[in-house]
C-alpha positions in Angstrom: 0.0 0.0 0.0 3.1 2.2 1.4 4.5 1.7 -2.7 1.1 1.8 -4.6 1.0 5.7 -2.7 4.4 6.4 -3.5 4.1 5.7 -6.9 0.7 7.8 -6.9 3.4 10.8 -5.5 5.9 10.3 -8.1 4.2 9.7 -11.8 3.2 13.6 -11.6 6.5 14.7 -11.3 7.9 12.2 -14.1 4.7 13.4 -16.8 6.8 16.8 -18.0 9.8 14.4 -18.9 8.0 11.7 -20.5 6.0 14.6 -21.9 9.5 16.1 -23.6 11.1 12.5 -23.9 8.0 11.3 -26.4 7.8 14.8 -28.2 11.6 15.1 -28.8 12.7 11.8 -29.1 10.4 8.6 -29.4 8.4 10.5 -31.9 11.4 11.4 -34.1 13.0 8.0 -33.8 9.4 5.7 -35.0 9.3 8.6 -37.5 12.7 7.8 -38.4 11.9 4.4 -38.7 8.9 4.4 -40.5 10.9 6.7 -43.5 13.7 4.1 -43.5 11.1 1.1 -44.9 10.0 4.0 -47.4 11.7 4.6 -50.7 11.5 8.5 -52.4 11.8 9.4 -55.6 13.1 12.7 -56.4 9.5 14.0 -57.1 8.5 13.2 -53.3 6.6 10.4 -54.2 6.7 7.6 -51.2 7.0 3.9 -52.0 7.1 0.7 -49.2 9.8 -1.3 -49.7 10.5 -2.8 -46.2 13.9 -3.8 -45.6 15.2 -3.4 -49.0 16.8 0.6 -47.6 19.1 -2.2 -44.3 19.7 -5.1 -47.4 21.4 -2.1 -49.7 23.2 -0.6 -46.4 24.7 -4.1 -45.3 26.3 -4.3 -48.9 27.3 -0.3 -48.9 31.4 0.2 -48.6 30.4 3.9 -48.3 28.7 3.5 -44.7 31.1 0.7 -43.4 34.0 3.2 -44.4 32.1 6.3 -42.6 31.7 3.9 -40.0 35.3 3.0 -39.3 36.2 6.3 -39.4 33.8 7.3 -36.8 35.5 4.9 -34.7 38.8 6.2 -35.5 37.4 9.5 -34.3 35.7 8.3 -31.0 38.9 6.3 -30.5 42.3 9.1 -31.3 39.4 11.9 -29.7 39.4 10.2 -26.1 43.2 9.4 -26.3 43.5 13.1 -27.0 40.6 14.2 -24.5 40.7 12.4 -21.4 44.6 12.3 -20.7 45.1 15.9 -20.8 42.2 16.9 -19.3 42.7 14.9 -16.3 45.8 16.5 -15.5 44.6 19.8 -16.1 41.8 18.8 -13.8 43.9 17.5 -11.4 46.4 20.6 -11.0 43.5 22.9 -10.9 42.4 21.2 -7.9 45.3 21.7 -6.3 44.7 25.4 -5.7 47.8 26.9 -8.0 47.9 30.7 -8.4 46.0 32.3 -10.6 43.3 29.2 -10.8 40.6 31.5 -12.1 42.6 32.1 -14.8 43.3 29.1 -15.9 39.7 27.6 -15.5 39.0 30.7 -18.0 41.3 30.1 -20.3 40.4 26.1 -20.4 36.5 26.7 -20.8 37.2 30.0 -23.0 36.7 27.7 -26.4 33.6 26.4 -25.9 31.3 29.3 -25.6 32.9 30.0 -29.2 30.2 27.8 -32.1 31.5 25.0 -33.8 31.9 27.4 -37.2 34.1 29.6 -35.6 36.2 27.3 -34.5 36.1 25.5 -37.8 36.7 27.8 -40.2 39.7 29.9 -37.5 41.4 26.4 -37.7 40.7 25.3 -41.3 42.8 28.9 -41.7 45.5 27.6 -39.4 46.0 24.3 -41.1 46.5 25.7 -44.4 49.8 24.6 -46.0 50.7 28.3 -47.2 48.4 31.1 -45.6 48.1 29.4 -41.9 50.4 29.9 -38.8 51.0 25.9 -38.0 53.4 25.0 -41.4 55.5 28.3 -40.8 55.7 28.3 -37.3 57.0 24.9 -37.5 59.8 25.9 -40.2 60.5 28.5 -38.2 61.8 26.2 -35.4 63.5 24.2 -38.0 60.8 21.5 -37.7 59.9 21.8 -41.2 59.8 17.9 -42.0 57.1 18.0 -39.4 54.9 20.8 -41.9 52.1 19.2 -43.6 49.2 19.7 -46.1 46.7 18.4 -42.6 43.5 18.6 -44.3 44.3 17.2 -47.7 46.6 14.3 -46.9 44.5 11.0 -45.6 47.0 10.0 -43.4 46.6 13.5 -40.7 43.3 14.8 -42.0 40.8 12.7 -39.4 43.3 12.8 -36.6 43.6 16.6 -37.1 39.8 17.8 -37.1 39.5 15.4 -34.2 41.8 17.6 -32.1 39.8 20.8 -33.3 36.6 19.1 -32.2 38.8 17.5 -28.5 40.4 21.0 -28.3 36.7 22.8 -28.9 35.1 21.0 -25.8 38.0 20.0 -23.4 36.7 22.6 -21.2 33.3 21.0 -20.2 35.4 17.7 -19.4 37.5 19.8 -17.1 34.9 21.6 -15.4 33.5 18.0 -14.7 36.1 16.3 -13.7 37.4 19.1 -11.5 33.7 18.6 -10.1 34.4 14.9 -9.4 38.0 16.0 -7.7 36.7 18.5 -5.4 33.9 16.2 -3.9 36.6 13.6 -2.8 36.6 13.8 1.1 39.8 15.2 2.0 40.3 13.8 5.4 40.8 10.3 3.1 43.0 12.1 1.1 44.7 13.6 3.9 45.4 10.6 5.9 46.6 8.3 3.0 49.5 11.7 2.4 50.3 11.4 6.6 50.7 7.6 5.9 53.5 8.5 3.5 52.2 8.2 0.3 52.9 10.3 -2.3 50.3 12.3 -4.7 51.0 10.3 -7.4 50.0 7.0 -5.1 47.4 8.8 -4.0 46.0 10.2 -7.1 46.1 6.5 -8.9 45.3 4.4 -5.8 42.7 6.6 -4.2 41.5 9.7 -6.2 40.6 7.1 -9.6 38.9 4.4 -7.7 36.6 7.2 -6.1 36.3 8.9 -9.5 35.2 6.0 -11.4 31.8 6.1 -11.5 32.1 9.7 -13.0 35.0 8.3 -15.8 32.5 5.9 -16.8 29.8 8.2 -17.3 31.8 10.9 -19.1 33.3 7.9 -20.9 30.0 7.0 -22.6 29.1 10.6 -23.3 32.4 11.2 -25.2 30.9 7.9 -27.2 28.0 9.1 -28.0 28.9 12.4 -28.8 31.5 11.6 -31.0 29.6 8.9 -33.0 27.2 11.5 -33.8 30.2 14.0 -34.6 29.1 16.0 -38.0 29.7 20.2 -38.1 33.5 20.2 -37.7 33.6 17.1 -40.4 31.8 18.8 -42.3 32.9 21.9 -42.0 36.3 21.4 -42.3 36.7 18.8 -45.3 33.3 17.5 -46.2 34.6 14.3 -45.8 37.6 14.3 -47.9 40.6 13.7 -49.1 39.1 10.3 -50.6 36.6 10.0 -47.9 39.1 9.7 -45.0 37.3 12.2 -42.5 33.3 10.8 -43.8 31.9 10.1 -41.1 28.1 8.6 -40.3 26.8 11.9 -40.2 28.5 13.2 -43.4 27.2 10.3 -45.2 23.6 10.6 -43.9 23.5 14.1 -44.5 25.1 13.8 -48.6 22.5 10.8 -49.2 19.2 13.2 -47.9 20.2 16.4 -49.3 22.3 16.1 -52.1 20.7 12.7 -53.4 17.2 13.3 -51.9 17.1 9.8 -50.8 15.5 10.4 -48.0 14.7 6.6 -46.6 18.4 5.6 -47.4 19.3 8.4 -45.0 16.6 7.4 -42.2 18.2 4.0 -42.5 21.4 5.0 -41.7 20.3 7.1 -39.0 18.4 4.2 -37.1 21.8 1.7 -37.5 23.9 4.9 -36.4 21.3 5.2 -32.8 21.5 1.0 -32.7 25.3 1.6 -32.8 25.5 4.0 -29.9 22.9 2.4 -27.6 25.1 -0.8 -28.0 28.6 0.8 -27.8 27.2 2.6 -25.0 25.3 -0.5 -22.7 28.8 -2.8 -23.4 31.0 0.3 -22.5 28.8 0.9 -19.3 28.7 -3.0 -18.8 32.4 -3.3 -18.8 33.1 -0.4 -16.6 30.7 -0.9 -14.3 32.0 -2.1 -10.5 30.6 -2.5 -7.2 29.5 1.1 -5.7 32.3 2.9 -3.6 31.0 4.1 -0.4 32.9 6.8 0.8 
């Protein structure tokens, strides 16, 4: 009886967020569905053809190569994100002079839009006109000077640092969240027993923190498997369709080709390939609760 009132309590409070969570994103995705069983002709006329739109994307070396490099992307972005932004994290916590600064400096990129930042480093990256070739020849680094955008071997690991170095900030702020809520009498007693920080940053501070790394883990998945603007942006998938990602491809299939259900298609594998990637990466990070 207790649980039958307690549920009576609750629903009310949980209608608004159903309310948004139907409107914004069960309704798009059956909508989404429903297009993909659909073929369109380029007059707008509709035709049901089932399956046919998953049979022709099983078969498509377009959509498994956007698809590896969205991986690629996911995978160089969090080995560029989360290693530098732990530290940075971490010494911020510490209470170094001129902290404010620094947390400004950090978080200064992201209030900037993703075009901004695109197009200011498109400019850098230019062989002849940008700042990164001639600085570098100026150091006497000029073997190191490189066409970035239009050579397929650096083109997708350079727009992934313009989309890690875009939004390091927010990981920052979060994890220097997650740092300051450690108790510090723990941390404080395991430094009297001797230890030193780095002991006490990988033995203590991590094992505390790990519910937080595994949630910011599977947001940097998601995020990036959905990763589109600075792609696009910046090469539109080229040289030779090293930087096409899932996005690119979906997006060049409904607008340039008008293929509307080929798209939708592609969109539902693309959310089927998060949700998965995301309950295996949550599944094989997950550990008993730390009380502390």
């Amino acid at each position: 009886m207790h649980k039958a009132a307690q549920r009576r309590i609750i629903i009310p409070f949980l209608m608004p967020a159903l309310a948004l969570l139907g409107i914004f994103f069960i309704y798009p995705l059956v909508k989404t569905v429903d297009l993909s069983l659909n073929e369109f002709s380029r007059t707008g006329m509709m035709r049901f053809v089932g399956i046919e739109q998953y049979r022709l994307l099983a078969g498509d070396p377009a959509f498994f190569n956007s698809l590896k490099n969205t991986f690629l992307m996911t995978l160089i972005g969090s080995c560029m994100l989360f290693p530098p932004a732990m530290a940075i994290a971490w010494a911020l916590s510490q209470r170094i002079h001129g902290e404010r600064f620094f947390r400004f400096v950090v978080f200064a990129p992201v209030v900037l839009s993703v075009a901004v930042v695109s197009l200011m480093w498109k400019f850098l990256y230019h062989p002849t006109l940008g700042l990164i070739n001639p600085a570098l020849k100026s150091m006497g680094l000029g073997a190191l000077a490189k066409t970035w955008l239009g050579d397929p071997a650096t083109a997708l690991a350079a727009v992934t640092f313009v989309s890690v170095w875009h939004g390091i900030g927010i990981w920052i702020v979060l994890l220097c969240a997650g740092f300051e809520r450690l108790p510090a009498d723990v941390l404080q007693a395991a430094r009297i027993d001797g230890a030193g920080e780095w002991r006490v940053f990988r033995s203590i501070m991590l094992p505390m923190m790990r519910d937080l790394l595994r949630m910011l883990a599977i947001l940097w998945v998601v995020q990036s498997l959905q990763t589109f603007a600075f792609v696009y942006i910046m090469t539109a998938g080229g040289p030779f369709g090293s930087t096409d990602t899932v996005g690119t491809l979906m997006y060049r299939v409904a607008f340039d080709r008008a293929d509307f259900g080929y798209a939708a298609a592609i969109g539902v594998v693309l959310v089927l390939v998060m949700l998965t990637v995301a309950k295996l990466l949550n599944k094989v990070m997950k550990r008993d609760d730390l009380q502390y």
